[in-house]
N, CA, C and O atoms as CSV, one atom per row, in Angstrom:
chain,resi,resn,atom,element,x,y,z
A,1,UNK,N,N,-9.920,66.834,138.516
A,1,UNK,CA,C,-9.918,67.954,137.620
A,1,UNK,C,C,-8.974,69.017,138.150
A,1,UNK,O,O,-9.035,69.379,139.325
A,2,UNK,N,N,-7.972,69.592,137.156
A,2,UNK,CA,C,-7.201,70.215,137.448
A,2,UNK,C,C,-7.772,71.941,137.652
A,2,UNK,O,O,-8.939,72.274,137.447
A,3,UNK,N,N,-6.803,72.781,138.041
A,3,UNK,CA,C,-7.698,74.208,137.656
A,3,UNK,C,C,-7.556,74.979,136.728
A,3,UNK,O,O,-7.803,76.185,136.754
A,4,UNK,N,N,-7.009,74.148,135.527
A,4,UNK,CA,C,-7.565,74.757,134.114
A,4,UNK,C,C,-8.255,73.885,132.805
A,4,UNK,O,O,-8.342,74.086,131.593
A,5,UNK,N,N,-8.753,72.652,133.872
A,5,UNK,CA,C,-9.746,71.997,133.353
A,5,UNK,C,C,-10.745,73.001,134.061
A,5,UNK,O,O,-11.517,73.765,133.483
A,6,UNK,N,N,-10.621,72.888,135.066
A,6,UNK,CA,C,-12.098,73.462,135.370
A,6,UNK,C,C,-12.757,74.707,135.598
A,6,UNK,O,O,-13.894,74.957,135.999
A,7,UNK,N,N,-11.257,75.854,135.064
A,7,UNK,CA,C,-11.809,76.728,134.384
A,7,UNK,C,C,-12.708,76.999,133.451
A,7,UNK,O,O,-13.824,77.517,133.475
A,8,UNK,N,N,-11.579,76.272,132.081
A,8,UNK,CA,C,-12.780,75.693,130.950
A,8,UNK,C,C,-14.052,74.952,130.788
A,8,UNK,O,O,-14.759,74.781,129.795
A,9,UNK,N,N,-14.142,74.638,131.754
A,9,UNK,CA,C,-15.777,73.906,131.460
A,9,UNK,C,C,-16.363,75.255,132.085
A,9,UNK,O,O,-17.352,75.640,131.461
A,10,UNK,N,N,-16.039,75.982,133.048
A,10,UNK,CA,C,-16.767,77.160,133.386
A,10,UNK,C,C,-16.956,77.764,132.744
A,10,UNK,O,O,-18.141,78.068,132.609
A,11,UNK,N,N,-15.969,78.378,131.886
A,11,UNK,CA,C,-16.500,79.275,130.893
A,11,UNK,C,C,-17.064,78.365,129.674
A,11,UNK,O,O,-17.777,78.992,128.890
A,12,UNK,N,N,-16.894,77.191,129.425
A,12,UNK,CA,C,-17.893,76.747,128.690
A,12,UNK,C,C,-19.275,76.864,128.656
A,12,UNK,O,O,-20.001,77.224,127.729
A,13,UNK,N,N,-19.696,76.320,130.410
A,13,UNK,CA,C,-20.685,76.560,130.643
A,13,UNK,C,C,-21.283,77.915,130.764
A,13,UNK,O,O,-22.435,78.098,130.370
A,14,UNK,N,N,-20.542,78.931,131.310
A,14,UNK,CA,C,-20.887,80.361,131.118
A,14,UNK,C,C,-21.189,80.580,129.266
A,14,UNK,O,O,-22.309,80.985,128.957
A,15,UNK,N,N,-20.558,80.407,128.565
A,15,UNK,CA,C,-20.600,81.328,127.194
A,15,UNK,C,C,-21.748,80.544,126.597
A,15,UNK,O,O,-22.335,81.083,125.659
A,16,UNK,N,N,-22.264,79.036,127.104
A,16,UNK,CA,C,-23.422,78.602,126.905
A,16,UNK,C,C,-24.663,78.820,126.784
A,16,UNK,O,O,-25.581,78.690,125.974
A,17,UNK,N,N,-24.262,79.497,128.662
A,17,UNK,CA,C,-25.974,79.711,129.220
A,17,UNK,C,C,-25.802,81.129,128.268
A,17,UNK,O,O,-26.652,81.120,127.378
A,18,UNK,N,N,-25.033,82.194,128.228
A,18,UNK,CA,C,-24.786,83.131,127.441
A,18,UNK,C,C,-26.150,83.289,126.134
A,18,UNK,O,O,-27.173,83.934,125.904
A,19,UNK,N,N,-25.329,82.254,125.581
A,19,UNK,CA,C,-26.009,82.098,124.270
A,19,UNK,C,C,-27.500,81.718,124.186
A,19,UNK,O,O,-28.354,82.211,123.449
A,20,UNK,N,N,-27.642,80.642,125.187
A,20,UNK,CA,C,-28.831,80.478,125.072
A,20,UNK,C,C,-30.154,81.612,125.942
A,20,UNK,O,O,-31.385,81.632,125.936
A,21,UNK,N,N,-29.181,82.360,126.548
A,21,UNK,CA,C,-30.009,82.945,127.003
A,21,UNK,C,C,-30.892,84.294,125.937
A,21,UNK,O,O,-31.995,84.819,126.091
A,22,UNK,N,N,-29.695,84.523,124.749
A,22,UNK,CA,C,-29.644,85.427,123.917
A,22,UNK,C,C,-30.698,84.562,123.196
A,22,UNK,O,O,-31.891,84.798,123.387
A,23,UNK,N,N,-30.454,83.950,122.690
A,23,UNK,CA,C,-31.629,82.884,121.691
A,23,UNK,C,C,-33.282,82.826,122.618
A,23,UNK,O,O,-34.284,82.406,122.040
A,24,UNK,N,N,-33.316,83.181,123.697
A,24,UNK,CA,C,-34.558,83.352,124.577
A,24,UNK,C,C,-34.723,85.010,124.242
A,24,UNK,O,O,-35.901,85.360,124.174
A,25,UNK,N,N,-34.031,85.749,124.092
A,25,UNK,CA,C,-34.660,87.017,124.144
A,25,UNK,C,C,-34.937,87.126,122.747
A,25,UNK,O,O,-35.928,87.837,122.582
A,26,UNK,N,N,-34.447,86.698,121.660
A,26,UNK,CA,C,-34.373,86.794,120.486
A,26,UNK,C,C,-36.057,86.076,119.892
A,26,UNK,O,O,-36.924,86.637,119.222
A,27,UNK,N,N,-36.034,85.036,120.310
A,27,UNK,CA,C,-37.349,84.397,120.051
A,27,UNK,C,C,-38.497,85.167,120.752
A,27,UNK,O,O,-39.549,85.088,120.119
A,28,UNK,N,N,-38.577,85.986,122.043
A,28,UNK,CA,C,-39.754,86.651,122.789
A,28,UNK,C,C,-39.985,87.874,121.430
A,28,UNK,O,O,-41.066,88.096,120.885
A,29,UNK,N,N,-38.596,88.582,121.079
A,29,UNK,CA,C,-38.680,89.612,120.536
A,29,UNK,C,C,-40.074,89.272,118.913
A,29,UNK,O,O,-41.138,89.769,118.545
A,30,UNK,N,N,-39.101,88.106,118.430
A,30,UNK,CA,C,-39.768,87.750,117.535
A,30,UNK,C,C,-40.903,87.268,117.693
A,30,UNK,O,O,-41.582,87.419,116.677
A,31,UNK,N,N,-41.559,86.620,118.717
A,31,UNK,CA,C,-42.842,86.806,118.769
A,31,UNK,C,C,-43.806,87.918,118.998
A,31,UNK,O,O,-44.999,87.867,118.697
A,32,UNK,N,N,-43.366,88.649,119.400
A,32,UNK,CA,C,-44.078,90.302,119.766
A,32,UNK,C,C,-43.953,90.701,118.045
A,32,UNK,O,O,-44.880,91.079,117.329
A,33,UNK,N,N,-43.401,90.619,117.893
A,33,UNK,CA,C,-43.105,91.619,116.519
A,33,UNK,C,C,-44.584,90.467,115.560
A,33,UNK,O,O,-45.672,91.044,115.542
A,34,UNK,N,N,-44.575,89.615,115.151
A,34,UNK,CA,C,-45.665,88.363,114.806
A,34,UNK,C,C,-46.528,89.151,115.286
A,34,UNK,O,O,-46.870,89.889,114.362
A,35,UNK,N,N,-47.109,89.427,116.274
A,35,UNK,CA,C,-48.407,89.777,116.883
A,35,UNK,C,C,-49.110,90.765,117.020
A,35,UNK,O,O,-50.318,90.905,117.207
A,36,UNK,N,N,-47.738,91.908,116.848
A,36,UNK,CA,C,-48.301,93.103,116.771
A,36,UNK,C,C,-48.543,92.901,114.518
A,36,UNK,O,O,-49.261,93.800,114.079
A,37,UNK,N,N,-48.170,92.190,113.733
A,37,UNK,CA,C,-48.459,92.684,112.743
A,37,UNK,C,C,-49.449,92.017,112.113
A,37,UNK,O,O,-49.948,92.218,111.006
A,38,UNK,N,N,-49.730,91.023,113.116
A,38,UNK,CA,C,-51.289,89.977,112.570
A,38,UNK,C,C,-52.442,90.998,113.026
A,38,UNK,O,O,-53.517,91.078,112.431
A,39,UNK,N,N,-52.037,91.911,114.353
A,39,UNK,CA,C,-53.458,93.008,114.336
A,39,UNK,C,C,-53.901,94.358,113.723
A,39,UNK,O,O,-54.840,95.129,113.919
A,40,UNK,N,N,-52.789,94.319,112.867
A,40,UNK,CA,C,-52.915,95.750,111.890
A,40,UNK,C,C,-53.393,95.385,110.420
A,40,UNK,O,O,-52.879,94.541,109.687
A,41,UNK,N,N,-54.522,96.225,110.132
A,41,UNK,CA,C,-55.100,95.471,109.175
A,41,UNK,C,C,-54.414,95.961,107.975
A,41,UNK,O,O,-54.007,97.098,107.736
A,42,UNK,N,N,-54.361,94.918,107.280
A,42,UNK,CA,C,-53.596,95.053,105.544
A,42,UNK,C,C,-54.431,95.345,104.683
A,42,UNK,O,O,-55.652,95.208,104.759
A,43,UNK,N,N,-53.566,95.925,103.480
A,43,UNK,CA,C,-54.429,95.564,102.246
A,43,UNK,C,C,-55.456,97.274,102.457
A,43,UNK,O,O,-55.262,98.304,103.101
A,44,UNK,N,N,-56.430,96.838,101.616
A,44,UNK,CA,C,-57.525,97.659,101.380
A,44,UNK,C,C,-58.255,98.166,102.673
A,44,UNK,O,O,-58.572,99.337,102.882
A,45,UNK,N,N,-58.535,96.782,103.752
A,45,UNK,CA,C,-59.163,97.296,105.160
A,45,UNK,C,C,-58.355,98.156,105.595
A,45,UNK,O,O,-58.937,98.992,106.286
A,46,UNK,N,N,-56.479,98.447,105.429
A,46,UNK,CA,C,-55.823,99.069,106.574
A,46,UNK,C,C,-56.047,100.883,105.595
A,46,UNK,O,O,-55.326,101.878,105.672
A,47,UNK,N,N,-57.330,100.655,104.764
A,47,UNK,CA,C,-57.179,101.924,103.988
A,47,UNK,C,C,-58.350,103.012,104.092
A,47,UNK,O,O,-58.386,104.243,104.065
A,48,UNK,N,N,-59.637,101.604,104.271
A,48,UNK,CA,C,-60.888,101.719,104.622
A,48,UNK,C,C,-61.159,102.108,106.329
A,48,UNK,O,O,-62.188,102.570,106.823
A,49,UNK,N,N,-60.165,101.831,106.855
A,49,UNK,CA,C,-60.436,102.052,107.996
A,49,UNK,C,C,-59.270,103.470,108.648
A,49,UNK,O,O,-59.082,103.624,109.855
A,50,UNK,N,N,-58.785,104.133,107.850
A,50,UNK,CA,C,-57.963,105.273,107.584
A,50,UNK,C,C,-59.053,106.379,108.226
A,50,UNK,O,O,-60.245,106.282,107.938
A,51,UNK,N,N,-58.573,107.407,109.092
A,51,UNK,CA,C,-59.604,108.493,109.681
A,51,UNK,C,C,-59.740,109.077,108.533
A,51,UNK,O,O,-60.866,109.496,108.265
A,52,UNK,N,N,-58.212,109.342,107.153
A,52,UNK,CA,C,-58.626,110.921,106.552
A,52,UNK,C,C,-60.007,110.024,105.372
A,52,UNK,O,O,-60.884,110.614,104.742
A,53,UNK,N,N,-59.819,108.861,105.402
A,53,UNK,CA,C,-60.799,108.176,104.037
A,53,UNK,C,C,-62.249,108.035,104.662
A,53,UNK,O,O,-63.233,108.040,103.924
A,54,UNK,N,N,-62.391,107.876,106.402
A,54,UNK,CA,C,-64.140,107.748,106.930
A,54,UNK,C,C,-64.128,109.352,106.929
A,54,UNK,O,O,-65.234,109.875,106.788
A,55,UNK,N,N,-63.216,110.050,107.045
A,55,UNK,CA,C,-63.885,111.477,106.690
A,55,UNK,C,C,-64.352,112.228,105.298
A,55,UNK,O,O,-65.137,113.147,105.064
A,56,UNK,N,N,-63.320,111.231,104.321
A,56,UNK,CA,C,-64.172,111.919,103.045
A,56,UNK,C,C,-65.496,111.438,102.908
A,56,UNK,O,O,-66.543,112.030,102.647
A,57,UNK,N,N,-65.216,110.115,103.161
A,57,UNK,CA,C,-66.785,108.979,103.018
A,57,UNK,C,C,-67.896,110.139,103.633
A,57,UNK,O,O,-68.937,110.294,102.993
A,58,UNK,N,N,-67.646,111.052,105.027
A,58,UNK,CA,C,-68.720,111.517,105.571
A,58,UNK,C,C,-69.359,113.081,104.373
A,58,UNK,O,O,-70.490,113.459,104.067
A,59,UNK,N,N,-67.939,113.595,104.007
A,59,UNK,CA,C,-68.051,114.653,103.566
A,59,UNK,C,C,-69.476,114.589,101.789
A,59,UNK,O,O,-70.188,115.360,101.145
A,60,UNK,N,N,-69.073,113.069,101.828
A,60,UNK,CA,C,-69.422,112.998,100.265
A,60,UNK,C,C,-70.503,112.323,100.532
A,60,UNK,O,O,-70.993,111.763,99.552
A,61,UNK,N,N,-71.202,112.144,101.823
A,61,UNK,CA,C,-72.127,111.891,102.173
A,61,UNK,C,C,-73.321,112.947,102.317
A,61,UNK,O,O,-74.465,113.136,101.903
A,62,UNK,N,N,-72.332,113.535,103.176
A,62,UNK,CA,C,-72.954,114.915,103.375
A,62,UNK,C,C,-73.517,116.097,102.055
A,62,UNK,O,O,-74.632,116.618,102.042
A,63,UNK,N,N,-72.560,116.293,101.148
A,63,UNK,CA,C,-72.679,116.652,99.836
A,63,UNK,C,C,-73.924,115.758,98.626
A,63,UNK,O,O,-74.571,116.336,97.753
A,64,UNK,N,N,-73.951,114.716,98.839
A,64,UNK,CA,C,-75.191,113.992,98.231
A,64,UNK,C,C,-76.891,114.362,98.958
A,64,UNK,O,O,-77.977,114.265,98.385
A,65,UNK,N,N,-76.572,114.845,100.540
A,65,UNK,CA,C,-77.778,114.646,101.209
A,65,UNK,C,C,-78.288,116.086,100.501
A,65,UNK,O,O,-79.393,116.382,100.048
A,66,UNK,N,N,-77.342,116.676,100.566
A,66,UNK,CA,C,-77.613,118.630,100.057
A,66,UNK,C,C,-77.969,118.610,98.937
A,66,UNK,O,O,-78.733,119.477,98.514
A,67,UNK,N,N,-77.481,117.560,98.123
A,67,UNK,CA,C,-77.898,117.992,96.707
A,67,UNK,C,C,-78.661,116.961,96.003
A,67,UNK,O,O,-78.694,116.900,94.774
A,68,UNK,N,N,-79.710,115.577,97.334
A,68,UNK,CA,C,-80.591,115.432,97.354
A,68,UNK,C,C,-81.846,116.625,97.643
A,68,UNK,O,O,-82.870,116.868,97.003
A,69,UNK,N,N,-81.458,117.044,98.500
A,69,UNK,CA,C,-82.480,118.138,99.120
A,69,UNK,C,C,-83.404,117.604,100.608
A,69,UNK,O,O,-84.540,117.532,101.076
A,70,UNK,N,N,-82.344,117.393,100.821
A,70,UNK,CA,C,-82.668,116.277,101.850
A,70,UNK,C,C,-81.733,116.816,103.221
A,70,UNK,O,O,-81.737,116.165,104.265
């Protein structure tokens, strides 16, 4: 092997591992991102479980007990 054969396979092999190394951070990323959005709840629960909505729930709780007489 001459020394611009075997340059080129170097940087072959360099722009390789390169890539694949990018395709490893790319896939971690994308799994974090998956995981953090399977634990946030959707829909109606991510609405029900809202502080300002368990505070009206309390307020209109509170307002029924008063005007039970209770």
């Amino acid at each position: 092997m001459d020394g611009e054969q075997r340059r080129g396979s170097f940087r072959s092999f360099f722009l390789g591992g390169l890539v694949g190394a990018s395709a490893a951070v790319a896939a971690v990323n994308r799994r974090r991102r998956v995981q953090r959005r399977r634990s946030r709840a959707r829909g109606l629960a991510a609405f029900e479980s809202a502080p300002c909505y368990l505070e009206l729930l309390e307020q209109e709780r509170a307002s029924s007990e008063v005007q039970r007489g209770g």
